[in-house]
Each structure stands twice: as C-alpha cells, then as structure tokens.
C-alpha positions in Angstrom: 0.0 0.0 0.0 1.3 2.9 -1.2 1.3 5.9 1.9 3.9 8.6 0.8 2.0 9.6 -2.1 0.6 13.3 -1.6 -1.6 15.1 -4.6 -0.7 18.2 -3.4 2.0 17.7 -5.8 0.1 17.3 -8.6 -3.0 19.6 -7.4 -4.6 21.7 -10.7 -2.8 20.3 -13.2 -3.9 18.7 -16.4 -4.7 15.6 -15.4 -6.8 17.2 -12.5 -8.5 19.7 -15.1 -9.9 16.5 -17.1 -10.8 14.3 -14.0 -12.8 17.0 -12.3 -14.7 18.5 -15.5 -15.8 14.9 -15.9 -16.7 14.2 -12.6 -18.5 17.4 -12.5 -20.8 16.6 -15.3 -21.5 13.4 -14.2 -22.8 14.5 -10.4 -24.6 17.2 -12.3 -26.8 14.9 -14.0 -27.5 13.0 -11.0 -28.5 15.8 -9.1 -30.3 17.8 -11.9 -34.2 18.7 -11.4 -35.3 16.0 -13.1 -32.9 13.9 -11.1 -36.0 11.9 -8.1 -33.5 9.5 -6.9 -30.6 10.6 -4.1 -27.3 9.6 -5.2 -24.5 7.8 -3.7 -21.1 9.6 -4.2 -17.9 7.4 -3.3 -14.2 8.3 -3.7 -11.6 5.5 -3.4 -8.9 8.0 -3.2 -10.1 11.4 -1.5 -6.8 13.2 -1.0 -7.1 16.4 1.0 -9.9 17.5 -0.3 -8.5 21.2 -1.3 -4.8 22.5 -1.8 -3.1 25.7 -1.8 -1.6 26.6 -5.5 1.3 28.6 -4.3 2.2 27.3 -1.0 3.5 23.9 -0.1 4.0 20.7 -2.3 2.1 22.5 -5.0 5.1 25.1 -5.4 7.5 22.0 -6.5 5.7 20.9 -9.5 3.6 23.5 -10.2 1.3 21.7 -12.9 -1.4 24.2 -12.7 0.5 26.5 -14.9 -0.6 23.9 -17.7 -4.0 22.9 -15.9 -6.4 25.5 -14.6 -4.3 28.5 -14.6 -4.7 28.0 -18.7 -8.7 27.6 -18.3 -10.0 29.8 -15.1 -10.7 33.9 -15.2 -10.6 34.3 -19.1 -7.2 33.7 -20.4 -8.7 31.8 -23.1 -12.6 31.4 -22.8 -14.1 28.4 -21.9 -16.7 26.7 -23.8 -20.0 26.0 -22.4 -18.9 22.5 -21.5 -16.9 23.9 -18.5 -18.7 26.1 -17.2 -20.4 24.2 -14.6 -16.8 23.1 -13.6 -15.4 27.0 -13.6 -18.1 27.9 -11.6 -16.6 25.5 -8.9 -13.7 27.0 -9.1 -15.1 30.0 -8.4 -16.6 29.1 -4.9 -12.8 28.8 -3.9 -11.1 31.6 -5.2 -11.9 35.7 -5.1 -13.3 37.1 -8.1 -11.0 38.6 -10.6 -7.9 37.2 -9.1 -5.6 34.0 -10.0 -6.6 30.5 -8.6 -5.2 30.1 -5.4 -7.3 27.1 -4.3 -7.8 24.2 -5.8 -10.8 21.9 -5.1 -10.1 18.0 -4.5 -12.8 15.8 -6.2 -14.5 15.6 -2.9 -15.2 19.1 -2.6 -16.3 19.2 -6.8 -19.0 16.4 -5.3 -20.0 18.1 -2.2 -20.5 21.7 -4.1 -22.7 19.6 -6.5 -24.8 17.1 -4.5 -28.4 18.2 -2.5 -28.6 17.4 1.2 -30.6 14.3 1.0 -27.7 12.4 -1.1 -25.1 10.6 0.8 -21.0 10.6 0.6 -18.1 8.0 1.0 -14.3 9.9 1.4 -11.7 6.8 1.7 -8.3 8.3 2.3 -5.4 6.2 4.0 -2.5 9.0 4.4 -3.2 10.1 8.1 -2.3 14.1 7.0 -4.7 13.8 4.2 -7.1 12.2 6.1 -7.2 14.8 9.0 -6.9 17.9 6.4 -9.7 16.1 4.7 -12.1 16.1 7.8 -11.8 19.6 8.6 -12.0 20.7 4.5 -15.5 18.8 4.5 -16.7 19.9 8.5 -18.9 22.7 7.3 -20.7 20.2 4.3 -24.8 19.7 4.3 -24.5 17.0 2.8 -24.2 13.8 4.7 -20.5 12.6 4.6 -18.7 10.2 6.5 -14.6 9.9 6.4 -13.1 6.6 6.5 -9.4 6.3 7.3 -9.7 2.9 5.0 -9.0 1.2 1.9 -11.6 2.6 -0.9 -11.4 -0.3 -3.0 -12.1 -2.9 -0.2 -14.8 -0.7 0.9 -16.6 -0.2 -2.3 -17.9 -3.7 -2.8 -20.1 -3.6 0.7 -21.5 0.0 -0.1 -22.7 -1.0 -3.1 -25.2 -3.7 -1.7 -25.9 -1.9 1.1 -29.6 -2.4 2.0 -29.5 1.1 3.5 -28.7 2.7 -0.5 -31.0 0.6 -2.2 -32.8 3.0 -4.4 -30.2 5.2 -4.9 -27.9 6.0 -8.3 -24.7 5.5 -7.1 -21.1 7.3 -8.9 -18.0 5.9 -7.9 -14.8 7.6 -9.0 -11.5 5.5 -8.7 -7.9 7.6 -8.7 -5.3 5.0 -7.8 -1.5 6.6 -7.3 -0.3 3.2 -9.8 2.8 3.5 -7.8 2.5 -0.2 -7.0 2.3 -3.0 -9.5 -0.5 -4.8 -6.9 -2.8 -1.8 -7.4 -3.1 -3.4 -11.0 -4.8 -6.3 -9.3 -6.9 -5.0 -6.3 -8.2 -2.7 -9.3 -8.8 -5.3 -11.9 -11.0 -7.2 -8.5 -13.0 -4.0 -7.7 -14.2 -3.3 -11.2 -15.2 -6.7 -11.7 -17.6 -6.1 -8.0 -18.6 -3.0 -9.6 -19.6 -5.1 -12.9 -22.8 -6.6 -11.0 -23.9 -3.0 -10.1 -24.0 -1.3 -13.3 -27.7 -0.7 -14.3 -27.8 1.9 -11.6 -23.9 2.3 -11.3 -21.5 5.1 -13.1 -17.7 4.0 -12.4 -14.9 7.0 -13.4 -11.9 5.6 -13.7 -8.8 7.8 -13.8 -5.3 6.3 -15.4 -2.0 8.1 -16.1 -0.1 7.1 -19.1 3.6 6.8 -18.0 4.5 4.4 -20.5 3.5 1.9 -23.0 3.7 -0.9 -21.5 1.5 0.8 -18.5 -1.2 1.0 -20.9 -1.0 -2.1 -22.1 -1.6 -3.9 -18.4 -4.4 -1.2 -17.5 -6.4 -1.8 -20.6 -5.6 -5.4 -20.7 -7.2 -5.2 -17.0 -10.5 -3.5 -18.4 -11.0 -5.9 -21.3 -10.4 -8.9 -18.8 -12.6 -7.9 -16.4 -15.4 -6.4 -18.8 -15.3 -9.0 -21.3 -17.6 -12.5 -20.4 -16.3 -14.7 -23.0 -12.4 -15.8 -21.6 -11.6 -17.3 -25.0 -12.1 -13.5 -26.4 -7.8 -13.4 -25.6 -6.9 -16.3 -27.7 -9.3 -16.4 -30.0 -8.5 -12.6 -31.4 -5.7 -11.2 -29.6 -5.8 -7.9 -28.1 -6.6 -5.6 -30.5 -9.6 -7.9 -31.5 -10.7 -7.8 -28.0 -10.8 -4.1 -27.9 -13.1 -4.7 -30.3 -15.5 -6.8 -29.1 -15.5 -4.5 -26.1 -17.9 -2.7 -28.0 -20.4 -5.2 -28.2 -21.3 -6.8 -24.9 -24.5 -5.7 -23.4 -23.0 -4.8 -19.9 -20.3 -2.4 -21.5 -22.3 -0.8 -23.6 -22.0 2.2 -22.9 -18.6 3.8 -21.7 -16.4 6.5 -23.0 -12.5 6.3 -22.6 -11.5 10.0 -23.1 -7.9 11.6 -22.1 -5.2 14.0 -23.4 -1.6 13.3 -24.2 1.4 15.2 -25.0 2.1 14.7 -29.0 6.0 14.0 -28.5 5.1 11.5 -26.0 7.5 8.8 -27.0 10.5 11.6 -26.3 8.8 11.7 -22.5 10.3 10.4 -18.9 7.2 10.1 -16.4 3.0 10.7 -17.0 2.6 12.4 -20.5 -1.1 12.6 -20.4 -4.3 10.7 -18.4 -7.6 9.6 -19.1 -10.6 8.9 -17.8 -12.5 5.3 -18.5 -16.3 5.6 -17.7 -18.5 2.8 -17.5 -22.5 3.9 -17.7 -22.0 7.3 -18.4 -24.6 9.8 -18.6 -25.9 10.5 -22.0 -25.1 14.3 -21.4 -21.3 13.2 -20.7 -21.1 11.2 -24.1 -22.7 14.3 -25.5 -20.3 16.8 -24.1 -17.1 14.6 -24.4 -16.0 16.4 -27.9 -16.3 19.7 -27.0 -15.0 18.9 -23.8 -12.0 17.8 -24.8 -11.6 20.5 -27.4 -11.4 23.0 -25.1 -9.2 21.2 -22.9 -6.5 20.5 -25.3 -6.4 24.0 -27.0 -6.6 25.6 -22.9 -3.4 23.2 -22.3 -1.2 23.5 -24.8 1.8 25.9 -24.6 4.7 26.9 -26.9 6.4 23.7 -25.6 3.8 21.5 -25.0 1.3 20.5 -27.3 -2.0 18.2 -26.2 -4.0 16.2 -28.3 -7.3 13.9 -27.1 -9.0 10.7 -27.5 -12.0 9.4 -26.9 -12.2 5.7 -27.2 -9.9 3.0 -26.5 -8.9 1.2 -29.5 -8.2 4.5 -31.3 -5.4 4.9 -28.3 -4.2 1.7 -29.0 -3.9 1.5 -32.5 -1.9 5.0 -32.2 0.7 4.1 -29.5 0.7 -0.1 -29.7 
C-alpha cells in the first residue's frame, strides 16, 4: 500500500483539469431537477480534499500553470462544457484574481450534491485524512470519512440495503505506484460489474509508459469481457473490439489527453478517464470537452492532443 504519495504535488494540473470536469458533469446529471432518486457519491482516493496553488507541495511541481491556470478567469474562454466546472472553481477563489485554491474531487462532489444524497471519502495517508475532515466539516451533505482502503470498501456500499434506491457514482484515482494496485483494481471493477444498471464508475489512469497501458487496458478488457476465450481467439486488438459489443459495457467512454511528443517523455505524458454507464449528457459533451481542454493546455512547448475511445489509443501508441 502505497502511503507517501501526496496530490498536493500534482493539485490543478492537467490531469486534475480533465478528472474533475468529468466528474463534475457526471454528479450534475444526478443531481439535476429531473434527477428523483438521491445519489450515492464514493471516492476511493479522497486526498485532501482542497490544496493551496502557491504554497506547499504545489510550489515544486507546479502543474497548474498547464491545468487551470490555462482555463480559469478568461485567459482563453471556456466553452460551455466547463462552465459548470469553472463555476466550482469560483466558490474557492476571489473574483477577478488567480486561482489560489484548488478543489479535490471531494469538494467538486459536495459543491454539486443536495442534502438528501449521501458521501463516501476513503483516504489512508493520516495528513490527508485529518486535512480532509476539517476541508469537509462545514458540508450539508451527509458525509462520513473513512481512514480505510476505498477499494475494499466499495464492494459492501454498493449492496448496502441502507442505498437501495439510490444511483450511485464511484470515482476511482489510484496513485499506480504499485504493481498490486493493477490487481486489487482489476477485482474491484469486476464487483462494480454486478452494479451497473444503476452504477456510473470513473476511472482515472496516467499514461507513463507503453507498456503501462497495455496492463491497465488489458485489466479492463479482462474484467469487462464474459467470453475468456475473447484473448486467444482474437488477440488484443480484436478484444478491444469486441469491447464494444457486450451488453453490460455498452456504454462507456475512454477519453484523455496526451502530450504529442510522447515517446520523447520520462514520467506521466497525459491521463484519461474510462467511464462505465455514463450519462448521455457526458457522451454528448465529451468532444467539446475535450476541445477545449487541449487548446486551454497547450503551450509553446507543450502540445495536447485527445482521444475518446480505447482502440483508437491503441492503435496510435501499440
């Protein structure tokens, strides 16, 4: 279990930018007017909850030079498909003036989700933990904060008698610092699998290198695909393919943004976000998401591109 990993590090950066606009529409669907059922909200990997842009581990990095500094206050306007995630933003900052805080995903959930829905924060790292009590104190919405493992805890929630009724979202943000996370994430999907007619998964994976890929998608088709003999039979790039047609996947979208000279890159060069059940409006929105993403996050140096399904990422890197 990995325990030194802080996201302070990484806090606003690219990868954040793209995890949180998703998440954002997501909860906004299940909480829209026309939303009757309350919703189940559960993070595997909570974090702090909110971090400070120019003080602390934030200052080392500094990724949100390339992330929301690029997108918040104007410097290049965001489309309409951000602007439920700018205004976010904007509960945490002063008007007019650079982002200084940025909102964790538990924070996106809790500034989206009405009182009578419920909360799961699973954080293990005892700082992040503590800072993450006191950065969700003052929620209405019912929360409790579990100084637990997320993934082990997911399974019970999920058949809980006491959420029956509910829709549930469940966003999963592994570190992938450890090679066993590949497993204990292959094991909770596949728990997650039974749940899915009511059920929207978010899965968020860095791209570090190729053969990373390769073992996280590899752990998706596994899990997702019912007929074993799918591995043999086709290979891998025929099993991406039949991805597409079995009746409990689908409907996903695998969307994410990568630096163009990535085979030239040390460490992450872009991240993604896997969703299983999706809302319609997030399938919708995915395109113009992403446009504005990519053009907000590109610099002189550093040019993003997108995709937005997996065996177009494949065939392009594989």
């Amino acid at each position: 279990m990995v325990l030194s990993y802080r996201h302070a590090f990484h806090a606003g950066g690219a990868a954040d930018v793209l995890k949180h606009a998703i998440l954002t529409e997501i909860l906004s669907f299940y909480t829209s007017q026309s939303a009757t059922r309350p919703l189940l909200y559960i993070d595997t990997h909570a974090g702090a909850g909110r971090y400070s842009l120019y003080s602390g581990y934030a200052t080392k990095l500094e990724e949100h030079k390339t992330g929301i500094d690029k997108i918040y206050r104007g410097k290049i306007k965001c489309s309409s498909s951000l602007s439920k995630y700018e205004n976010i933003i904007s509960l945490f900052n002063h008007k007019d003036s650079k982002t200084r805080i940025y909102p964790g995903s538990p924070l996106f959930a809790l500034a989206v989700m009405r009182e009578n829905d419920s909360a799961y924060f699973y954080e293990l790292h005892s700082s992040d933990f503590n800072l993450l009590k006191d950065n969700c104190s003052s929620s209405k919405v019912p929360v409790k904060i579990l100084q637990e493992d997320g993934l082990q805890g997911l399974q019970s929630l999920l058949r809980a008698d006491t959420f029956k009724g509910y829709n549930k979202v469940v966003l999963i943000d592994p570190s992938y610092e450890l090679r066993a996370e590949f497993k204990v994430l292959s094991r909770s999907i596949w728990n997650v699998n039974e749940h899915f007619e009511n059920t929207c998964c978010a899965i968020w994976c860095k791209f570090q290198n190729h053969r990373f890929i390769f073992t996280l998608l590899s752990i998706l088709a596994d899990v997702l695909v019912t007929d074993p003999m799918l591995t043999t039979k086709s290979g891998f790039s025929g099993m991406l393919q039949d991805l597409k047609t079995i009746p409990n996947l689908s409907n996903w979208v695998d969307a994410g943004m990568f630096l163009s000279d990535s085979a030239n890159k040390r460490g992450m060069y872009g991240s993604g976000v896997f969703t299983i059940n999706p809302p319609e409006t997030v399938s919708n929105n995915m395109d113009n998401l992403l446009d504005t993403l990519t053009q907000n996050s590109s610099t002189t140096t550093a040019t993003y591109e997108a995709f937005c399904c997996i065996y177009a990422f494949y065939e392009l890197f594989l």
